[in-house]
VOSESE-228171 format. One line per field, with one value per residue (C-alpha): residue number from 0; chain; x, y, z. Coordinates in nm, 2 decimals. Example, Ala and Ser with C-alpha at 12.3 -4.5 7.8 and 13.67 -1.06 7.14 Angstrom:
! VOSESE-228171
i <- (0 | 1)
ch <- (A | A)
xx <- (1.23 | 1.37)
yy <- (-0.45 | -0.11)
zz <- (0.78 | 0.71)
! end
This chain:
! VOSESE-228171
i <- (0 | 1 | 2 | 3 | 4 | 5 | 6 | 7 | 8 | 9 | 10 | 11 | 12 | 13 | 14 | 15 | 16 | 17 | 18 | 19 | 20 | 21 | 22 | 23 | 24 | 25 | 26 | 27 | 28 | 29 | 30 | 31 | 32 | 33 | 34 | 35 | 36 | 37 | 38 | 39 | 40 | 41 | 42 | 43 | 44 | 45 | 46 | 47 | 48 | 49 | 50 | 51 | 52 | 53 | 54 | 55 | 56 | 57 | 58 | 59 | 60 | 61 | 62 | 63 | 64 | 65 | 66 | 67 | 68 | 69 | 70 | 71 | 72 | 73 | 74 | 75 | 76 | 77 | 78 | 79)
ch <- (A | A | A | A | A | A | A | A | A | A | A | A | A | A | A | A | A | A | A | A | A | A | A | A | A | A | A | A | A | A | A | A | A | A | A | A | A | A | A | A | A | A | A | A | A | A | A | A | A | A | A | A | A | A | A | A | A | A | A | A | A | A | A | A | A | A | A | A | A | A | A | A | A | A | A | A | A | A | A | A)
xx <- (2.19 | 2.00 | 1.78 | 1.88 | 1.84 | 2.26 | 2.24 | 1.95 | 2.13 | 2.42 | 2.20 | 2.10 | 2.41 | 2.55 | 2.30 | 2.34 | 2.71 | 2.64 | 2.38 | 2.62 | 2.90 | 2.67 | 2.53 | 2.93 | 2.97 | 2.65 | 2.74 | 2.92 | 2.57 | 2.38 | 2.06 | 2.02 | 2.13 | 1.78 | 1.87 | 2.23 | 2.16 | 2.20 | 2.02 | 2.20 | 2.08 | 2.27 | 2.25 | 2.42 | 2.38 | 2.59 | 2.62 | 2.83 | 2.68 | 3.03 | 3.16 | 3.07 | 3.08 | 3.03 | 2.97 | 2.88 | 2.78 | 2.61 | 2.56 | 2.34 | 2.35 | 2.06 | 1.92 | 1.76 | 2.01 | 2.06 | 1.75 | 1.71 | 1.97 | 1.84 | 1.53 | 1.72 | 1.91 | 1.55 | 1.46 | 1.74 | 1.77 | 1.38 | 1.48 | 1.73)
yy <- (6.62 | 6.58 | 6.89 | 7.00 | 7.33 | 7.39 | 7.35 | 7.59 | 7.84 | 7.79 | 7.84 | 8.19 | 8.34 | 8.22 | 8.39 | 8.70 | 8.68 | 8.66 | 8.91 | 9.16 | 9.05 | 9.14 | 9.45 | 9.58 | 9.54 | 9.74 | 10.02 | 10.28 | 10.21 | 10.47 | 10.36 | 10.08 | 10.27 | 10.20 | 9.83 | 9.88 | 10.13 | 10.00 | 10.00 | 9.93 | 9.71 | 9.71 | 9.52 | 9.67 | 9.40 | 9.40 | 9.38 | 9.37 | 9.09 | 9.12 | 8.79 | 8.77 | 9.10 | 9.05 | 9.35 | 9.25 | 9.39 | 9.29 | 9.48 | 9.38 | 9.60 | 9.49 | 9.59 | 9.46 | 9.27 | 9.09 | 9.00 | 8.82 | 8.67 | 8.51 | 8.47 | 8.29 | 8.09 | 7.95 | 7.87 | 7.64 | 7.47 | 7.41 | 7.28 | 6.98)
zz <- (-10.64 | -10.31 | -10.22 | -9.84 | -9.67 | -9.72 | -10.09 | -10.12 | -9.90 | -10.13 | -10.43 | -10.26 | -10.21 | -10.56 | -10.73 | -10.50 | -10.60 | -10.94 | -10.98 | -10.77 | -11.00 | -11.27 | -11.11 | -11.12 | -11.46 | -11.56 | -11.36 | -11.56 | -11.85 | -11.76 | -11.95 | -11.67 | -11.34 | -11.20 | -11.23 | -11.02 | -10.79 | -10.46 | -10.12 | -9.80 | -9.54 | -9.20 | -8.86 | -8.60 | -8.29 | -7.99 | -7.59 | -7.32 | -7.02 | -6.86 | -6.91 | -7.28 | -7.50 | -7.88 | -8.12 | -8.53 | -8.79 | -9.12 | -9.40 | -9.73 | -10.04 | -10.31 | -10.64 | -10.92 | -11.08 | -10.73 | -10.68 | -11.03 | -10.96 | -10.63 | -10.83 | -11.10 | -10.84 | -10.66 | -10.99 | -11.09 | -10.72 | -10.79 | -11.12 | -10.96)
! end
């Protein structure tokens, strides 16, 4: 497989997906709530310049589990 900048972003949200998936299924364990408790992230941009008006919003939510499984994920795309 040929190492690019899209495959590696691909890689990264995979194992974001995973790791969330994960994170999900560990949550009603209680003795590893430090590993899926969440923090938010939020982007709030917009404007108005009177012919072009755009308003988005982003929002991240990470933990632990996430980010091993973005660790995991650079790890195997550094593997191919």
């Amino acid at each position: 497989m040929k190492k690019n900048t899209v495959t590696l972003i691909l890689f990264i949200l995979l194992g974001l997906l995973a790791g969330s998936i994960v994170s999900q299924l560990l949550d009603p364990v209680e003795e590893v709530a430090f590993l899926t408790k969440s923090a938010d992230i939020s982007w709030h941009p917009k404007a108005d310049l009177q012919i072009l008006k755009y308003d988005l919003y982003f929002q991240v939510k990470l933990n632990l589990i996430s980010l091993l499984g973005l660790i995991c994920a650079i790890w195997i795309y550094r593997k191919l």
